[in-house]
TINU-446149 format. One line per field, with one value per residue (C-alpha): residue number from 0; x, y, z. Coordinates in steps of 0.05 Angstrom, whole numbers. Layout:
N
n	[NUM	...] $
x	[X	...] $
y	[Y	...] $
z	[Z	...] $
REM end
This chain:
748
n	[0	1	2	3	4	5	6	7	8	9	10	11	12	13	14	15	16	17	18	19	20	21	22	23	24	25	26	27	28	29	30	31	32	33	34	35	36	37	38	39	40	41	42	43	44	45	46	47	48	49	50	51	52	53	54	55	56	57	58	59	60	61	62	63	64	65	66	67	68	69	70	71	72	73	74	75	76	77	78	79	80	81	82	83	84	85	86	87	88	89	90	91	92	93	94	95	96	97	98	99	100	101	102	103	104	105	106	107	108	109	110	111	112	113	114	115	116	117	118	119	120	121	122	123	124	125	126	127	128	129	130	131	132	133	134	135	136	137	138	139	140	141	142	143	144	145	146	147	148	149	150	151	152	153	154	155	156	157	158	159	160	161	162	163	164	165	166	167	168	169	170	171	172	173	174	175	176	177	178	179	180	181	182	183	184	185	186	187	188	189	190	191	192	193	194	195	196	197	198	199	200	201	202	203	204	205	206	207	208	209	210	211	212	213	214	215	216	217	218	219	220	221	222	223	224	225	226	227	228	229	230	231	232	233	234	235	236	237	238	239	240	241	242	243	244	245	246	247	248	249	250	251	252	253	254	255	256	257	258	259	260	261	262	263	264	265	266	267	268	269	270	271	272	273	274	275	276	277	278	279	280	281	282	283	284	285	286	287	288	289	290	291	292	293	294	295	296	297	298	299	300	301	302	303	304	305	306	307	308	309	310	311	312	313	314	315	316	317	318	319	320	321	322	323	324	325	326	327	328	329	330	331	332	333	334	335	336	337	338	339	340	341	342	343	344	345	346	347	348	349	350	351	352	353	354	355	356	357	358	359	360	361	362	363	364	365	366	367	368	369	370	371	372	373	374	375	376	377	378	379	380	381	382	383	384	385	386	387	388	389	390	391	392	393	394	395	396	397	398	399	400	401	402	403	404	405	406	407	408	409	410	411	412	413	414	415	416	417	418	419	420	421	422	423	424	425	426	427	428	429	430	431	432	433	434	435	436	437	438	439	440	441	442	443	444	445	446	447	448	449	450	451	452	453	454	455	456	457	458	459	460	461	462	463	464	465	466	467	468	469	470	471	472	473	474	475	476	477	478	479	480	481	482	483	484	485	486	487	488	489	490	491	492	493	494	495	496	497	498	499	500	501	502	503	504	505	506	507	508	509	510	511	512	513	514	515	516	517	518	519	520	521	522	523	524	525	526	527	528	529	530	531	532	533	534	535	536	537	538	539	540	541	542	543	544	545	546	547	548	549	550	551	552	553	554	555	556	557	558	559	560	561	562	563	564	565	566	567	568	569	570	571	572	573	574	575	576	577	578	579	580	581	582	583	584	585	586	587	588	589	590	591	592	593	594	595	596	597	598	599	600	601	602	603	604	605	606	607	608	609	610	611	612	613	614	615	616	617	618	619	620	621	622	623	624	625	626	627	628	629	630	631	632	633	634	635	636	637	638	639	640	641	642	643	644	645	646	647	648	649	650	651	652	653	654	655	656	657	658	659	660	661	662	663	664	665	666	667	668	669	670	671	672	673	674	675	676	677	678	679	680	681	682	683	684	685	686	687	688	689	690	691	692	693	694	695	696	697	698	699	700	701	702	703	704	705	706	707	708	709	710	711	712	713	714	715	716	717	718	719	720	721	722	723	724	725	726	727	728	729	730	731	732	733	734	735	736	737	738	739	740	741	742	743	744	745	746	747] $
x	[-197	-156	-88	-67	-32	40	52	117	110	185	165	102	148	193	144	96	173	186	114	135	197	168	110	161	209	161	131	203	208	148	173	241	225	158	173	246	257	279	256	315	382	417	448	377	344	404	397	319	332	398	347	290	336	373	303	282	348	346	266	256	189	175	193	136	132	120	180	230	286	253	239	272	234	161	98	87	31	-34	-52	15	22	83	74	90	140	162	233	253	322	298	337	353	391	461	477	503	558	589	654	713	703	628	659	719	657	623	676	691	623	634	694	662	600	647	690	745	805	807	885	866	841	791	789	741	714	707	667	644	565	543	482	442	378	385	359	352	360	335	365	326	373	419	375	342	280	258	287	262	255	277	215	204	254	205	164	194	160	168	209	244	228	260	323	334	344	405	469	512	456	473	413	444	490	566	564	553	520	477	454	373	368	418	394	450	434	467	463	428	466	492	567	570	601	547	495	520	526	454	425	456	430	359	371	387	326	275	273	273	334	340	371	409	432	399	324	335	350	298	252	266	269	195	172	118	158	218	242	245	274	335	351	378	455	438	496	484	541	534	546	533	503	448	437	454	428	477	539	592	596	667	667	699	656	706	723	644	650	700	660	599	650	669	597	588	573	610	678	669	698	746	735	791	797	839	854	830	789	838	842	766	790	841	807	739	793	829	758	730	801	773	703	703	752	708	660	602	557	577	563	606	637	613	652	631	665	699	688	611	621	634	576	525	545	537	463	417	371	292	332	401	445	498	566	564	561	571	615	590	621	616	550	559	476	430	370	358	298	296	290	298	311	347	361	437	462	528	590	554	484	458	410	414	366	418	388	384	381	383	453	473	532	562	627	653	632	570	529	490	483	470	470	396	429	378	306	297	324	282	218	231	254	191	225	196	209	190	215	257	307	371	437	496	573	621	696	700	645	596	531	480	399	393	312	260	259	184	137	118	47	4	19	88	130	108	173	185	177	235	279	293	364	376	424	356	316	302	355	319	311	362	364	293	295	286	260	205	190	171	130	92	82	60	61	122	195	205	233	289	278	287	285	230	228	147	136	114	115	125	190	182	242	231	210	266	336	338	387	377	311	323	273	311	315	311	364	337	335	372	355	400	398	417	438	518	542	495	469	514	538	566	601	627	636	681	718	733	755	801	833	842	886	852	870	920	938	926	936	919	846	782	718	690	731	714	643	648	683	617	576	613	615	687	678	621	660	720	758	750	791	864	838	839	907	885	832	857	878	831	764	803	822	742	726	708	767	807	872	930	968	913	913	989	991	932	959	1031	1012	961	1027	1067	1011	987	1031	1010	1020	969	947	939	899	847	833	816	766	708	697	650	696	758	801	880	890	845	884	941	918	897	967	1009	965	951	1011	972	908	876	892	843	790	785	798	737	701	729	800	793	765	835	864	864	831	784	718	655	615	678	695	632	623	694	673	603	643	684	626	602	615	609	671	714	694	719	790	802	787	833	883	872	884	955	946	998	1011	1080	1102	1093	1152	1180	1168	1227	1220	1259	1215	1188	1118	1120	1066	1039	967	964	913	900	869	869	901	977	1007	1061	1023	953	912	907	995	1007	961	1002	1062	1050	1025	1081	1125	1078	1035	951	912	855	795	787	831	838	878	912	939	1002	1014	967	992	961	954	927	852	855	788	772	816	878	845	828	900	929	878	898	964	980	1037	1012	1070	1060	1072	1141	1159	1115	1153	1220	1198	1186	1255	1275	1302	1277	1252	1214	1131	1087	1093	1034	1010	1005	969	915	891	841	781	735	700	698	727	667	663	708] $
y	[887	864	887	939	931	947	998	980	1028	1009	939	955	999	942	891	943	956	874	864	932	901	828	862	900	835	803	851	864	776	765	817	794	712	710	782	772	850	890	955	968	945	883	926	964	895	867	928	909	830	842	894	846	787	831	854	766	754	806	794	729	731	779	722	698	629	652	708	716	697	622	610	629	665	673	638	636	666	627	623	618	588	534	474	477	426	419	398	341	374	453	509	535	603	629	670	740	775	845	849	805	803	772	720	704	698	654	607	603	589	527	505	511	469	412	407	427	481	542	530	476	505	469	470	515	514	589	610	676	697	706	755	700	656	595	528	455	400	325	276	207	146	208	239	314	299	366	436	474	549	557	586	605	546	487	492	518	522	466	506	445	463	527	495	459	515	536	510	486	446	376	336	274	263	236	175	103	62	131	145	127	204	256	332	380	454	524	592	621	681	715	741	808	816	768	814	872	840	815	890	903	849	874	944	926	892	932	902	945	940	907	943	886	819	789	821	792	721	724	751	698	637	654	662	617	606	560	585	654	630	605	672	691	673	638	590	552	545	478	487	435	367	350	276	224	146	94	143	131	216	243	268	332	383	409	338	326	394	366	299	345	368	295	278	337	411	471	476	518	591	629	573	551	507	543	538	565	635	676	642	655	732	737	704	747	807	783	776	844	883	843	846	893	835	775	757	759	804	776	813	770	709	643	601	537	467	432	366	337	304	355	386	340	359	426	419	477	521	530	584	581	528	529	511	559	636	694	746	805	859	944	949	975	1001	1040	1075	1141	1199	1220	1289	1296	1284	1335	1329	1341	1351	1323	1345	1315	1343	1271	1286	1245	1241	1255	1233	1278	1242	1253	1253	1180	1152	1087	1064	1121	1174	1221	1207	1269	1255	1191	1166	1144	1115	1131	1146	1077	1066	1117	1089	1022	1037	1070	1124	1189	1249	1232	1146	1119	1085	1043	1079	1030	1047	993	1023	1077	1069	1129	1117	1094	1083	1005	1001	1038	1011	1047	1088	1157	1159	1207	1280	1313	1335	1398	1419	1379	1443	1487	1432	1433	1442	1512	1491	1466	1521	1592	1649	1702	1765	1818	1859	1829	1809	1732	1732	1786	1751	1693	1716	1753	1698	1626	1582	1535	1559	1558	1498	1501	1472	1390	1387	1341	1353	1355	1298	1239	1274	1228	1231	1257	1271	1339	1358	1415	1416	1450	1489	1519	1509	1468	1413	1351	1287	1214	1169	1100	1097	1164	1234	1296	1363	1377	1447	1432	1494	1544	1499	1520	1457	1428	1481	1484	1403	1409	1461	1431	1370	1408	1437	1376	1316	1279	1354	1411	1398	1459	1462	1526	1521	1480	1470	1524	1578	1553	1567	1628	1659	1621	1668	1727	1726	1705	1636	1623	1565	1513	1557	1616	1582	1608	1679	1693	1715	1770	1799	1845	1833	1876	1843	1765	1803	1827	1752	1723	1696	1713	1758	1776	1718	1680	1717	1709	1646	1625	1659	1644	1566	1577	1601	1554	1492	1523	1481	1408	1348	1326	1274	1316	1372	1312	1280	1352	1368	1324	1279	1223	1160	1194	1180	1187	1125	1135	1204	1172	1124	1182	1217	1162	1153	1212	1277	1333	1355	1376	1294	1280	1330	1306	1228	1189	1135	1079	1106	1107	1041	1020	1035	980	995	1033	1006	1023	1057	1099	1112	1140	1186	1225	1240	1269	1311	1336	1343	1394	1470	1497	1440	1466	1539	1521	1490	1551	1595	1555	1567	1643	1646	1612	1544	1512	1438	1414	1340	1280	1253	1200	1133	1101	1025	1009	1017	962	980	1004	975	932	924	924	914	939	897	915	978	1006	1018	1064	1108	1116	1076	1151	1155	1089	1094	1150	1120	1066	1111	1155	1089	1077	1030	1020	1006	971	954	888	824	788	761	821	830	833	845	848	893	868	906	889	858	824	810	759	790	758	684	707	724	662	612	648	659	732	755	773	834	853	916	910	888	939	985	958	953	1023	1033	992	945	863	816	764	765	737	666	626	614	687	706	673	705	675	702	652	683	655	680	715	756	808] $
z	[-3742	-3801	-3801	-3840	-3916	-3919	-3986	-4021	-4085	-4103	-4106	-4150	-4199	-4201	-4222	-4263	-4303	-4311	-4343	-4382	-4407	-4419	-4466	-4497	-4506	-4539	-4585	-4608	-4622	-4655	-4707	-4718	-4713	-4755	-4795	-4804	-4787	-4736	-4700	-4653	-4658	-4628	-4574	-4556	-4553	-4503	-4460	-4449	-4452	-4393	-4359	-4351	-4328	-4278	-4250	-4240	-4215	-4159	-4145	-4163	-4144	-4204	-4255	-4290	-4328	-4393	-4386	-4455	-4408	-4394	-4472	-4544	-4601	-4602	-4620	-4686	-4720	-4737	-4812	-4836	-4903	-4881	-4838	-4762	-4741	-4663	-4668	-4637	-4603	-4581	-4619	-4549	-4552	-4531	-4464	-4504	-4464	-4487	-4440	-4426	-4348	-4369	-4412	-4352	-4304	-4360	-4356	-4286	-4271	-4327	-4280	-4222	-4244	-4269	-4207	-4257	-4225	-4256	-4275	-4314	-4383	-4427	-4495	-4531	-4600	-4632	-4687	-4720	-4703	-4766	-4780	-4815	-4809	-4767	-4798	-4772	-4833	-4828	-4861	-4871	-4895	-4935	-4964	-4945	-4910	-4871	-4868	-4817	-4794	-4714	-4694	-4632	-4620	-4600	-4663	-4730	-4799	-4857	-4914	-4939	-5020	-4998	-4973	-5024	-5073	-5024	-5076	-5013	-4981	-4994	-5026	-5007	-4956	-4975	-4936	-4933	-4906	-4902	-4828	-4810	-4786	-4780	-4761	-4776	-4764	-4786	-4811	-4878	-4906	-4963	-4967	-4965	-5054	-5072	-5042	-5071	-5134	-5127	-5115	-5174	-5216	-5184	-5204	-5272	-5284	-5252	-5177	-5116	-5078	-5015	-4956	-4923	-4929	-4868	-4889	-4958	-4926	-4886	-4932	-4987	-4944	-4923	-5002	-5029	-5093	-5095	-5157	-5133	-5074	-5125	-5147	-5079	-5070	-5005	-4968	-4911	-4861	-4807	-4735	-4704	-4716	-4663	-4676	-4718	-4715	-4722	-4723	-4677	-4674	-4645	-4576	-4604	-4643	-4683	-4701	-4715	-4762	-4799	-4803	-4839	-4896	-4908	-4912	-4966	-4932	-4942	-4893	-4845	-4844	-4792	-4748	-4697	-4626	-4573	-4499	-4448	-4438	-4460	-4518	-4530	-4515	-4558	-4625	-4611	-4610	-4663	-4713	-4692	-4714	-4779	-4782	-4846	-4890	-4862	-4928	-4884	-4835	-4762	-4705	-4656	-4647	-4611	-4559	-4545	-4507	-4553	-4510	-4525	-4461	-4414	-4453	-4439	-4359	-4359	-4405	-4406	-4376	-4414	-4440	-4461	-4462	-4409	-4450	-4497	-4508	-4564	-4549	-4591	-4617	-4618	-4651	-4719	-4724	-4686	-4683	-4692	-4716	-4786	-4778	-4859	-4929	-4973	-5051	-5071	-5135	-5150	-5193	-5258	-5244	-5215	-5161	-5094	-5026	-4961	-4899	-4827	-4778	-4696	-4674	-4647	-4641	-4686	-4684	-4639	-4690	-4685	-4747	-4764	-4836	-4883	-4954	-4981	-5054	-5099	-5102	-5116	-5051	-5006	-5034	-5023	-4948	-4945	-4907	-4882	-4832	-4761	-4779	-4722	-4778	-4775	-4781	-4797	-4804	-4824	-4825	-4849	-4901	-4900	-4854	-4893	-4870	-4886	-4847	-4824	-4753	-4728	-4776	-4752	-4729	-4703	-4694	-4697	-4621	-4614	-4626	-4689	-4736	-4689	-4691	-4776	-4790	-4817	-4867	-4886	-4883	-4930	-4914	-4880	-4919	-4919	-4864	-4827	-4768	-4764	-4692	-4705	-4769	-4734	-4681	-4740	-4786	-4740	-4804	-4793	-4832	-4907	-4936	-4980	-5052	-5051	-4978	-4952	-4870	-4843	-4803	-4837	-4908	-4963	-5006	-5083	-5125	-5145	-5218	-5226	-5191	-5126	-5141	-5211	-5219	-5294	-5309	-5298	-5338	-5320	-5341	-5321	-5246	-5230	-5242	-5262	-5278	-5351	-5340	-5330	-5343	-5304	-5245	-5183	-5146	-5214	-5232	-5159	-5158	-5227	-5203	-5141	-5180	-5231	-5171	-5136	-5130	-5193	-5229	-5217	-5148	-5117	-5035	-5026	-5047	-5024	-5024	-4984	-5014	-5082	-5062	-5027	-5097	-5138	-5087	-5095	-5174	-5181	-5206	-5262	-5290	-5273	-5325	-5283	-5225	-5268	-5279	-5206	-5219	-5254	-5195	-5162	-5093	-5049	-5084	-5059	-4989	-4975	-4977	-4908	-4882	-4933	-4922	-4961	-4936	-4961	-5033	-5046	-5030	-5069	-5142	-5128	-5129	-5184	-5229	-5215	-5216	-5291	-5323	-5335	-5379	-5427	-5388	-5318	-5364	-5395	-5318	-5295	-5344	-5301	-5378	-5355	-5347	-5355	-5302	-5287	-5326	-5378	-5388	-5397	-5435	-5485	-5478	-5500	-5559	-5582	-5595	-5567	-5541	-5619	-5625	-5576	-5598	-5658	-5643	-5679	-5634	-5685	-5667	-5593	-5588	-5621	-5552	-5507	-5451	-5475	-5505	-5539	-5487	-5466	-5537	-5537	-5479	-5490	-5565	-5536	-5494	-5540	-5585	-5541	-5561	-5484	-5466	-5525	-5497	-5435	-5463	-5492	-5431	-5393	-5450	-5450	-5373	-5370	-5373	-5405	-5434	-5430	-5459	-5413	-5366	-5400	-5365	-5395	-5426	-5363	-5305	-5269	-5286	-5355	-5397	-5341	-5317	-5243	-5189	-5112	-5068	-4978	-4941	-4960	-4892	-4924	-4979	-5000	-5057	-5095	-5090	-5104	-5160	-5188	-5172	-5223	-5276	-5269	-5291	-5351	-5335	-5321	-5257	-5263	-5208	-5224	-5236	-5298	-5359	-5382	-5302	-5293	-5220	-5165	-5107	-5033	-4972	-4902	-4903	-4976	-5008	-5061	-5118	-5085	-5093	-5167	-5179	-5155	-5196	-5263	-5246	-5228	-5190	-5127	-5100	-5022	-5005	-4990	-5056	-5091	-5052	-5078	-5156	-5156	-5133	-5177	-5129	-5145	-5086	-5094	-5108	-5055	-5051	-5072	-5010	-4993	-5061	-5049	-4984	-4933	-4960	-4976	-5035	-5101	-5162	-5201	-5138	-5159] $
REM end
């Protein structure tokens, strides 16, 4: 009798859940190696990757030889229109850590292997993990030979045309004699302004914009075209430099960097050598506080040995190698369900797709809601209802949906209709019942107008505004509602404006009152917002949430806020491309607001700082009979326009042109902005000849290199502080104005 079979169900979950995770694993590689997108984010794909090697660790019967923790990448696919090339060195990967007790462990293990006491530090080499495309280059006697994809990291694809096109790959090496062979490999990325810049070069001639700099890299590097491939602002940043024939290399690799910028590569960027593990803990600290002023995407930072040597020890697993590892940071994207689209129309009647999205969290903050651009956008994405997309958040920037990560297929969740927003949905009738309603009528809930929420619908910009109904009109790639004067969210969205900091100033007032008087028949235009002094105080005081406190407070500011200089009473008017400077601009030129009315284009164009197109779109406004109307209501309701403050010829900013680059620790951009208008001068968004003073806060960008090649006094904010006093100290010394940014001039 054959003895009986021992069940061990735990150990058959455990190995059914390994195979689960190493199908998964590799489903997930073969799209982001050979498709160069993603359909979870870095952090999701860690989870399953640290799951699956936990899982072989602990039952190490369970690991199998083909397992994503034993090998990089993924095969690539047959029929592939470039070359397959098995590198001579593997592209082995890095061991990713998320916590500084991993990366103390990390390195004690590195002490213990080389019989090295843990009091003795070594000397690290840290870098920033950019979010790029890694590339191996060969160099034969100098010259480039062979650029090469990683691949699944034993065999890469042949894009050397490709490479070539990249303006900081070297064609020929800086050397001589020139090395038989040299291999040098790094990352493929765009900086972050030059991608922007790019989308907008796209938009303006009729491309589809790309969501994010790492898809675009990808995406171009694999194109058939080399010339195509050019019109990408691609850089490649060197790592490392795996071989080199008849070079005496350095037994340091941050001397052998500096060797590869000698020999004619781009220097490298936020690099540094420290000591010790703390060290590595302190710099990966250091670049996350400043992951938002680094020029590129990076999504951690590397540490390796600095000593090639002590390298070579410690060698590598079929993996990873074993003296090196990223450190990444917070993630800044996730995944999450687009539950739906919804068409808003903005303060100038331009209508825009908001995403819904599945609460997730980003950055410590909830995300609920997200920006979708343009329609231009949404189409490209390809994004619909029922889409598991990517939600990103860098700073404080609003989330935005940069990839749809999995399409929607097959039916809806049963509760997919229930589960609609009602901000999104139809008001129920007056005084029906919702609940009886429903059980009455099975068909799922009424959509409001411009909201696009069944499951895998496909988006359409809507024909007519969603919220007046008007036809709307295309104006190139964007759409808006004509109907300015009727259409409620612009009359809302300019009367919000007029009362706010870029108008009358007025505390006591916000958004949601503004709309609850629109509702209640209060407010039909911006002019409107001075003759609530005139309602009577029991029709303000049956408002929701209103009370008397509320009412007094509200018309005793509105009397004393009425009066305004010419320049305050122009910026509040919501005229296209008239902003606080702009308005003054107009005031100092002009004696009084009939001036301006009747100011021909050829005469505003005479003002510099303004030009053509400007020039232009003030005398449309003014052109406009319902605008003039609406000057004159204002008038009739109190409004008053007193002279301008003088700004004296002796201020320190009278006359000057002046710039903002980084974060103000001791006012905002908006008062400081103010601050230097009040003194009679201009601020401008971009540096150039005609600046006079650049003003820099924490986290500089490029406009602070800019200033310093054309000779621009840079002020920090110390001294910007003391010029408005009217104290002197000295600018920024030179060394200071042109912060460490890395970008080149035309980026601003």
């Amino acid at each position: 009798m054959s003895p009986k079979k021992t069940e061990d169900p735990q150990g058959a979950e455990q190995a059914r859940r390994a195979e689960a995770l190493r199908v998964e694993i590799r489903r997930h590689d073969l799209i982001y190696y050979n498709e160069g997108r993603a359909e979870i984010s870095d952090a999701e794909y860690d989870a399953l990757f640290r799951e699956l090697k936990a899982l072989e660790e602990e039952h190490p019967e369970l690991a199998a030889v083909d397992s994503p923790t034993r090998r990089v990448g993924a095969p690539l696919p047959e029929g592939g229109s470039f070359e397959k090339v098995r590198h001579v060195v593997p592209m082995l990967s890095i061991e990713s850590l998320r916590s500084e007790e991993e990366a103390r462990d990390f390195a004690a293990k590195v002490h213990r292997f080389l019989g090295i006491d843990e009091g003795e530090e070594l000397v690290w080499h840290v870098e920033p993990k950019f979010d790029g495309v890694s590339a191996a280059l060969i160099y034969v006697d100098g010259v480039l030979s062979q650029g090469l994809t990683r691949g699944d990291g034993a065999v890469g694809e042949d894009i050397t045309a490709n490479l070539a096109t990249v303006r900081d790959v070297p064609l020929r090496l800086d050397v001589e004699p020139a090395p038989p062979v040299v291999e040098v490999r790094g990352e493929v990325l765009i900086a972050r302004e030059r991608f922007e810049r790019f989308n907008a070069w796209r938009e303006a001639n009729g491309y589809s914009i790309l969501a994010n700099a790492r898809n675009a890299t990808a995406g171009a590097l694999r194109r058939n075209d080399p010339a195509e491939v050019q019109r990408y602002p691609l850089e490649f940043h060197a790592y490392a430099v795996v071989r080199a024939e008849e070079v005496e290399l350095s037994n340091s690799h941050a001397e052998r960097l500096r060797m590869l910028a000698e020999w004619g590569f781009s220097e490298t960027v936020e690099d540094r050598t420290v000591t010790g593990i703390e060290g590595c803990l302190a710099y990966q600290a250091e670049m996350e506080s400043r992951r938002d002023a680094i020029p590129f995407e990076m999504d951690g930072v590397v540490a390796k040995l600095d000593d090639v040597a002590l390298r070579d020890r410690l060698g590598a697993n079929s993996r990873a190698t074993k003296w090196q590892y990223a450190h990444k940071f917070a993630p800044v994207e996730a995944t999450t369900v687009l539950r739906a689209i919804e068409i808003q129309v903005g303060v100038n009647g331009r209508l825009t797709p908001r995403a819904h999205v599945d609460p997730v969290e980003v950055l410590g903050v909830t995300v609920r809601h997200a920006t979708l651009h343009n329609e231009d956008y949404v189409l490209t994405l390809g994004a619909a209802p029922g889409d598991r997309v990517f939600v990103k958040r860098a700073g404080d920037v609003i989330p935005q949906i940069t990839g749809v990560a999995k399409k929607a297929a097959g039916g809806p969740p049963p509760s997919w209709d229930d589960d609609v927003p009602d901000s999104l949905l139809q008001p129920a009738s007056p005084g029906g019942d919702a609940d009886e309603a429903a059980a009455l009528d099975p068909d799922p809930p009424s959509l409001r107008a411009g909201v696009v929420a069944r499951f895998g619908e496909a988006f359409a910009m809507p024909a007519t505004c969603p919220a007046c109904g008007t036809e709307v009109v295309r104006e190139g790639k964007y759409v808006r509602c004509p109907n300015v004067y009727g259409c409620g969210p612009q009359v809302v969205g300019r009367t919000v404006h007029m009362a706010g900091r870029s108008g009358f100033e007025i505390d006591s007032i916000g958004e949601k009152m503004i709309v609850q008087l629109f509702e209640a028949g209060h407010l039909e235009s911006p002019a409107d917002l001075f003759a609530l002094r005139s309602i009577p105080d029991e029709e303000l005081v049956e408002i929701e949430r209103w009370g008397q406190k509320t009412v007094d407070n509200l018309k005793a500011e509105l009397d004393e806020k009425r009066r305004a200089t010419l320049s305050k009473f122009l910026r509040s008017l919501s005229i296209p491309e008239v902003g606080g400077s702009t308005a003054r601009l107009l005031a100092k030129n002009f004696a009084s607001l009939g001036d301006v009315e009747s100011a021909t284009v050829e005469r505003l164009v005479e003002i510099d700082g303004i030009g053509d197109e400007v020039a232009g779109r003030i005398r449309s406004w003014f052109d406009e009979e319902r605008n003039l109307e609406l000057i004159q209501a204002l008038l009739e309701s109190g409004v008053e326009i007193v002279e301008e403050e003088a700004a004296g010829g002796g201020t320190a900013f009278d006359e000057a042109v002046v710039v903002f680059t980084g974060t103000l620790e001791r006012m905002s951009r908006f008062e400081a902005k103010a601050a230097v208008e009040a003194q009679g001068g201009r601020v401008a968004s971009s540096v150039s000849k005609k600046t006079n003073f650049l003003v820099v806060g924490g986290k500089p960008g490029s406009k602070a290199k800019k200033a310093e090649e054309i000779g621009v006094t840079v002020l920090l904010e110390e001294a910007f502080l003391a010029r408005l006093a009217g104290e002197e100290l000295p600018a920024a010394p030179e060394s200071e104005g042109g912060a460490e940014d890395g970008f080149d001039a035309a980026s601003d």
